[in-house]
N, C-alpha and C positions, 0 to 999 in steps of 0.2 A: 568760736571762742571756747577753749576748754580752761576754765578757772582752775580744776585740779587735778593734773593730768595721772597725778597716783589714782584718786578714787574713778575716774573714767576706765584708767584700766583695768581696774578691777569689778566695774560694773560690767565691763564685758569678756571678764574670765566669770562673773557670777551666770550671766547668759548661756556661757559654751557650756554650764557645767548645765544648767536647766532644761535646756532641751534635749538631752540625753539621759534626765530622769524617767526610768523606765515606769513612771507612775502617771507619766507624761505621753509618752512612746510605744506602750509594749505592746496596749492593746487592739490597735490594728493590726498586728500581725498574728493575733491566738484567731485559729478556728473555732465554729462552735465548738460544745465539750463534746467531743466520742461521748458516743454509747456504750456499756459494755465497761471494765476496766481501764482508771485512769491512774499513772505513775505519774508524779514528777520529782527530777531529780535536778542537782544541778549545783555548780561551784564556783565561787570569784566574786570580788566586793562588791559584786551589784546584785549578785544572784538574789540575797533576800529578800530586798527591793523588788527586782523582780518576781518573786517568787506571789511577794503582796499583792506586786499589781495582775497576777493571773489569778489568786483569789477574788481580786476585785470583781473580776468579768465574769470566773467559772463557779466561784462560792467553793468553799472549803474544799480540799484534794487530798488525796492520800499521797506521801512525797519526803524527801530527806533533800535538804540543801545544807550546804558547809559555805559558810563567808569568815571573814576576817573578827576579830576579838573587837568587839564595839561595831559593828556593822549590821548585828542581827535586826528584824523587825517582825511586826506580830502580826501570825498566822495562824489562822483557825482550823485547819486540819496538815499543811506541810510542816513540818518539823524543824527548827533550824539551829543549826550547830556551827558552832565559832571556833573557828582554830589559828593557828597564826600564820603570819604571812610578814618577811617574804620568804624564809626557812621553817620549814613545817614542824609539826610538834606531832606529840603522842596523840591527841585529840583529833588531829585533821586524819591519822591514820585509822585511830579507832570510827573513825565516823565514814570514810574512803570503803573500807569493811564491810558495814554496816549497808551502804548503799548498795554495794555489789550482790551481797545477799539479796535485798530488795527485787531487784533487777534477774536475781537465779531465779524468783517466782515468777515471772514474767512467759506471755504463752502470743501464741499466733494473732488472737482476737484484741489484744491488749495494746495500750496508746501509749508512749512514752512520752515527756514533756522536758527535752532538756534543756537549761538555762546557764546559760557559758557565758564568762565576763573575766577580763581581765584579772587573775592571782589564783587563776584555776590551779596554774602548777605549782603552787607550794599547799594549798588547800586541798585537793585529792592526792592523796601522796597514800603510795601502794608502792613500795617498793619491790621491785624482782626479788625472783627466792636468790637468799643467802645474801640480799645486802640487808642490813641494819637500818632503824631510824636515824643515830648516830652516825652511819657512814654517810646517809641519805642527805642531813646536815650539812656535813663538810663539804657534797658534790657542789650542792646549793650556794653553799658558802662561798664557796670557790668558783662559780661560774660568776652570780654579784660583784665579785672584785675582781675578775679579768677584762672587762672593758667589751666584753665581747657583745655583738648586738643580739637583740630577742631571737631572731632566727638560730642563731648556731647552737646559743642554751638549749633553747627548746627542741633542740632535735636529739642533743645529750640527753635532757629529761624523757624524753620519749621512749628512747633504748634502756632507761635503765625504772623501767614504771610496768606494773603492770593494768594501767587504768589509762594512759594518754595515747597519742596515736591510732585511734581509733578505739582501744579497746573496749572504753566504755560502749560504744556503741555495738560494738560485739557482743559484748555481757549483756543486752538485750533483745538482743536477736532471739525468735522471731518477730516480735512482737514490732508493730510502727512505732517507728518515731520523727518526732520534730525538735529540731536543735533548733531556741532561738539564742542570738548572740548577740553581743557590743562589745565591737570591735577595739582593741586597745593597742594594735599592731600595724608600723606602716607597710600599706599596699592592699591594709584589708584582706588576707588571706585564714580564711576559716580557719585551716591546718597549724598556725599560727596563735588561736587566742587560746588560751592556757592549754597551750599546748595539743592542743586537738585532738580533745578524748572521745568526738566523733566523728572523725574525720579521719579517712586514710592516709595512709603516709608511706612513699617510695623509698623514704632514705636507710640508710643499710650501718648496722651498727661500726663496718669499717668507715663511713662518713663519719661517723661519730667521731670515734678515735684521731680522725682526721684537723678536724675541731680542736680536740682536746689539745694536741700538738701545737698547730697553727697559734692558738693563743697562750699558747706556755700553762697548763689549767692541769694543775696534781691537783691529781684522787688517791682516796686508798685503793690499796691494792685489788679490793674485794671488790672496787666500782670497775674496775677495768675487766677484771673474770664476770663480771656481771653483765655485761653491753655483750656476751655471745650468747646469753638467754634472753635475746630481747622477746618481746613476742607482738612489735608492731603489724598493725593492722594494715595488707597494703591496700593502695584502692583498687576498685573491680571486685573486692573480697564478696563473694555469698553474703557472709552476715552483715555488709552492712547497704545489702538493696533495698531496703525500706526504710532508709535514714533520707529527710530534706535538712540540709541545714540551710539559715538563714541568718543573715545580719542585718537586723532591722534600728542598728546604729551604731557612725561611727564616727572620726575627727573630721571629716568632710562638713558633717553638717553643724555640728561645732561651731568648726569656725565660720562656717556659712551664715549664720546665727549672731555672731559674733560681727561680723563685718557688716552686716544688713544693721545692725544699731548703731555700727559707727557709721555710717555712712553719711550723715545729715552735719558730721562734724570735721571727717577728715577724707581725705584722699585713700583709699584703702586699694593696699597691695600685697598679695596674696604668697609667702614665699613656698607654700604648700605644703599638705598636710602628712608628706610621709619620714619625714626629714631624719636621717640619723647620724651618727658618730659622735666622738670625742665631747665632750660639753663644751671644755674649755675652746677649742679648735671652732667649734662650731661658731659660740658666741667670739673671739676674735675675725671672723668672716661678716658674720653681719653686723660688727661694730665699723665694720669699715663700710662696709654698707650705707650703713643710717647716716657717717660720716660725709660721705658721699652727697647723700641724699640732702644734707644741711648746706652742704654749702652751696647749693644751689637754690634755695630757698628763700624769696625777696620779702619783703614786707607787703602783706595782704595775702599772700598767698596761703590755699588752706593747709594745716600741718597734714603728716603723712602718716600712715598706719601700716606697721609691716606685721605682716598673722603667720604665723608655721605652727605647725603642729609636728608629730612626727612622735620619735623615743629615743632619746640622747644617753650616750653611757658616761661613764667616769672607770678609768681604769686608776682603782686605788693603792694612792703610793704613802699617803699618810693615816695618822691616826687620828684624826677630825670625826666631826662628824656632817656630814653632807648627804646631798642628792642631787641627778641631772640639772635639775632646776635651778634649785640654791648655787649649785658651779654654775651653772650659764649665766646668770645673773652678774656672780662675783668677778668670772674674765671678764663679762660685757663693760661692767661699768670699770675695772684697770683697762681696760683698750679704749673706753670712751673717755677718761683721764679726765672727770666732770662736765663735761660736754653741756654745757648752757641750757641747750635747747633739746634733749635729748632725757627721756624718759624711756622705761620697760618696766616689764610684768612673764615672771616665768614661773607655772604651776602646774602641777599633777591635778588631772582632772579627778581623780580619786581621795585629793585630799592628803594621799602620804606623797612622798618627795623622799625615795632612798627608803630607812626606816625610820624616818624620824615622824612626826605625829605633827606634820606641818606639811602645807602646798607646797609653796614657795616664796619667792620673794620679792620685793617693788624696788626697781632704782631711780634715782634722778639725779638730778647734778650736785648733792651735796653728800652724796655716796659715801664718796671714800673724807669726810669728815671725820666720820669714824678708822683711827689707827688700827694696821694691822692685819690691810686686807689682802697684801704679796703674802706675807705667811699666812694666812689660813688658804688661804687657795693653793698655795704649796704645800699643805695639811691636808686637804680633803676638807677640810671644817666650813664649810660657806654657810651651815646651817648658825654655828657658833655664833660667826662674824653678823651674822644678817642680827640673828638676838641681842647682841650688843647693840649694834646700830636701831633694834627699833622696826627695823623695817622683814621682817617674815609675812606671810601670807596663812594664817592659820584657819582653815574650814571646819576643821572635823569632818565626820564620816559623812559622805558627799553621797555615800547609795549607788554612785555609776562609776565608770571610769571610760572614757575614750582615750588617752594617756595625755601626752603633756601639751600644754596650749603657749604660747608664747608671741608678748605684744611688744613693739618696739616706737614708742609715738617720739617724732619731730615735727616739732614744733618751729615756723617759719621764724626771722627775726623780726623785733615790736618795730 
């Protein structure tokens, strides 16, 4: 029996998001502290977080980390600097700088400590010679509203950065290092979470360009002469043989988390945790889904729990304002067309959803109650619509990110 099937789902998006708190998590994976010279550096809305809970274990560090504006936390010897996300500012630069210096002091005997999390690429933002912050902006800007998925972005950002794709880890050489990470990418691919500033990367700034086309995505002119001074890191490089990186969390366990507390209450089915495309495209598939799933569903039988995880796009055609989450929500519940017995829950495990300063958002059968939800989802605006209706999912700064969780509960008939 679930009495209220909004607040259920949202006890178990409060779950996925907790066991991914690295103040929870991290410290299994730090070795004792080196001897000798210890660095830590490190970028993405969880890094500070992070960054606390290796103070916890190793006691104050010498170190620079960059998170998101309202994400900082406090540390007794790493430093931590706020810049913004998801388009970077003069601060993430001035502070991207700052760490690289850091890093030039850095020698053979020396330990590196670095802390990679989900918003790394708009947070270290180092632009190659002769692009601008400004032009840096509009790249950003413009990959955000092409609909295109994290990997092909992040292989643009790579070529046109002089800190991702390895480089960071370059900039430290010789000295050891250890990447730890939280994963915010489907497939779990190191090379993948903000963009993989230590981690090698094969791809070739004609790939880049390749992207750029493939998804219709103008730059200025300066970003295009820019992508032939790339200066990615490939792998095999010299500098980065004393690099481990590690992910010592990611959506898998999430929702594994997630579905171990529903389980006493529903039938849990798993649609898996790498899931991408379209928002809208996506939630019209599993609204037929869960459709499905209903009508087959007799009295007594336990309701059903459908879990995905993954990172859904929106290629934006309006002027709303939204996020993957808030759209999958708003198709879900027009395809579900108030569906009785038919709830969901779709939220950033980090707390923002697009840029808007919300997760996301809870449906149920009296959704579209509220007028006006074909146009705002022909807007882009699903965060609007949800605010009118009542129904958003607001966290605040959550400290980790594994990216998006998404719960679909049917409910059997009485």
């Amino acid at each position: 029996m679930i009495p209220d099937p909004a607040a259920f789902l949202r006890q178990l998006f409060d779950r996925a998001v907790e066991v991914a708190d690295p103040m929870r998590s991290l410290a299994g994976f730090l070795p004792e502290k080196p001897g000798g010279r210890v660095v830590v550096v490190g970028a993405g809305k969880a890094s500070a977080r992070m960054a606390e809970a290796v103070e916890a274990v190793w006691g104050p560090c010498e170190g620079l980390v960059i998170t998101r504006y309202g994400y900082a936390r406090p540390c007794r010897g790493i430093e931590i600097v706020e810049a913004a996300h998801p388009v970077p500012d003069a601060a993430g630069v001035a502070a991207t700088a700052r760490m690289l210096e850091l890093l030039r002091g850095v020698g053979e005997d020396d330990f590196v400590l670095a802390l990679i999390s989900g918003g790394a690429s708009a947070l270290l933002c180092a632009p190659v010679e002769g692009l601008s912050l400004a032009e840096k902006q509009a790249v950003n800007a413009a990959l955000l509203a092409s609909g295109a998925p994290i990997s092909a972005m992040n292989t643009v950002r790579k070529h046109l950065s002089r800190v991702k794709g390895g480089q960071l880890a370059a900039a430290a050489h010789p000295a050891r290092m250890l990447a730890l990470m939280i994963s915010d990418v489907p497939g779990d691919d190191p090379a993948l979470i903000g963009s993989g500033p230590t981690v090698g990367d094969a791809s070739t700034p004609d790939e880049a360009c390749a992207i750029l086309d493939r998804w219709q995505i103008a730059l200025p002119p300066a970003a295009h002469a820019a992508l032939g001074r790339s200066g990615v890191v490939p792998p095999g490089d010299a500098r980065l043989s004393r690099v481990e990186n590690v992910i010592y969390a990611a959506p898998a366990q999430s929702l594994a988390a997630a579905a171990e507390l529903a389980a006493p209450l529903a039938e849990v089915r798993s649609l898996g945790d790498r899931l991408e495309g379209e928002a809208r495209e996506v939630a019209r598939d599993q609204a037929r889904f869960a459709r499905d799933i209903a009508a087959g569903l007799r009295p007594g039988d336990r309701p059903v729990l459908l879990l995905s995880g993954g990172e859904l796009t929106v290629t934006r055609q309006g002027d709303g304002v939204g996020g993957p989450n808030a759209e999958f929500c708003l198709a879900l519940a027009l395809a579900l067309e108030g569906h009785p017995r038919i709830h969901a829950l779709a939220c950033d495990t980090d707390g923002v959803d697009g840029a808007a300063e919300v997760a996301g958002a809870v449906i149920g059968p009296d959704t579209l109650a509220t007028p006006g939800a074909a146009e705002a989802l022909a807007r882009n605006d699903a965060h609007g619509y949800f605010a009118r209706a009542g129904a958003q999912v607001v966290t605040g700064p959550t400290l980790t990110n594994v990216n998006d969780f998404r719960a679909i509960l049917i409910l059997p008939p009485a």
